[in-house]
C-alpha angles and dihedrals in degrees: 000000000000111000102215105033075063088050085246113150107218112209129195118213116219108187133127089212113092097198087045102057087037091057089048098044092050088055096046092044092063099060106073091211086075138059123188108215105169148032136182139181101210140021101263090051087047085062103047090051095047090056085048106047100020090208117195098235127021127206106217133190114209093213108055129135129267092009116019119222105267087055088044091051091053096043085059091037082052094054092039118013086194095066115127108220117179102196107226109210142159090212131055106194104157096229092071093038093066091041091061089047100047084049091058106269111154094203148003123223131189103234081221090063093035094099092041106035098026101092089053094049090050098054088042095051092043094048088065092263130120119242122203130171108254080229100059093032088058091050089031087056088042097055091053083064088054132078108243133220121268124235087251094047091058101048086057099044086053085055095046092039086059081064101261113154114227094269086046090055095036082053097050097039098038098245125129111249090249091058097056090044080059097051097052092044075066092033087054086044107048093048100033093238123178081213157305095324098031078056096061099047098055086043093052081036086063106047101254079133150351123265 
């Protein structure tokens, strides 16, 4: 049967999680607007099936092993610019919301709303709209009111956040101490850090990188 002569969507599922996918697959399964024609466990696999099966909406985790899910998203946004991607996710820092926006994602879901809210979602992406959960469009919406961290600044909170002292981090970045005293008094600023610790929390809270 051709799925979209019968009006069927067909949907890939892109998660290194078993259960996960399983759980999905058997929710989607039992809506007979959806078919679920694909599967994959990393993000290599995600693009090889996508090129197989050429599914109208993907499901995408953004941790999976070989390319994440933002790289895997615009690898398939690279072969049809037209592919519609949700980005499944646990967290929803902003930072790596808009990373996955800005790579072509048509929508962000919670994985704890996926088996509530998906069906929805689905519909919405593959009608042309994009979907976000109420929860990361509000702190989406919030991070575009703060200042946010420069390349540099990151580079020298990840250093701070392994435990280095300020010598330890000018030394391994090849900064002068007083240079990276200067860069966390901003870093402090910009996220309104009580300090260093504090710092790193907001900054792994957002999404600048992963825990």
């Amino acid at each position: 049967m051709n799925n979209r002569s019968s009006g069927i969507i067909s949907v890939m599922i892109a998660d290194d999680h078993p259960l996960l996918r399983s759980g999905i697959a058997a929710v989607l399964s039992a809506d007979p607007r959806f078919a679920v024609v694909a599967e994959a466990c990393d993000g290599d696999l995600a693009l090889e099936l996508y090129q197989r099966f050429r599914p109208d909406v993907t499901l995408m985790d953004l941790q999976m092993p070989g390319l994440n899910g933002i790289d895997a998203t615009i690898a398939i946004r690279d072969i049809n610019p037209q592919a519609r991607i949700i980005i499944l996710t646990t967290y929803g820092g902003e930072v790596q919301v808009a990373r996955g926006l800005k790579a072509g994602a048509s929508g962000y879901i919670l994985k704890n709303m996926a088996r509530t809210e998906l069906s929805h979602y689905i519909l919405s992406v593959h009608a042309g709209q994009q979907q976000l959960a109420p929860q990361l469009a509000c702190s989406l919406a919030s991070s575009f009111q703060q200042d946010t961290l420069s390349k540099r600044e990151i580079q020298v909170l990840r250093v701070i956040a392994d435990g280095n002292s300020n010598q330890r981090a000018g030394t391994q970045l090849g900064l002068s101490e007083d240079t990276i005293k200067a860069h966390m008094k901003t870093i402090l600023q910009k996220l309104d850090a009580r300090d260093r610790t504090h710092a790193v929390m907001i900054a792994m809270r957002r999404g600048y990188w992963e825990a």
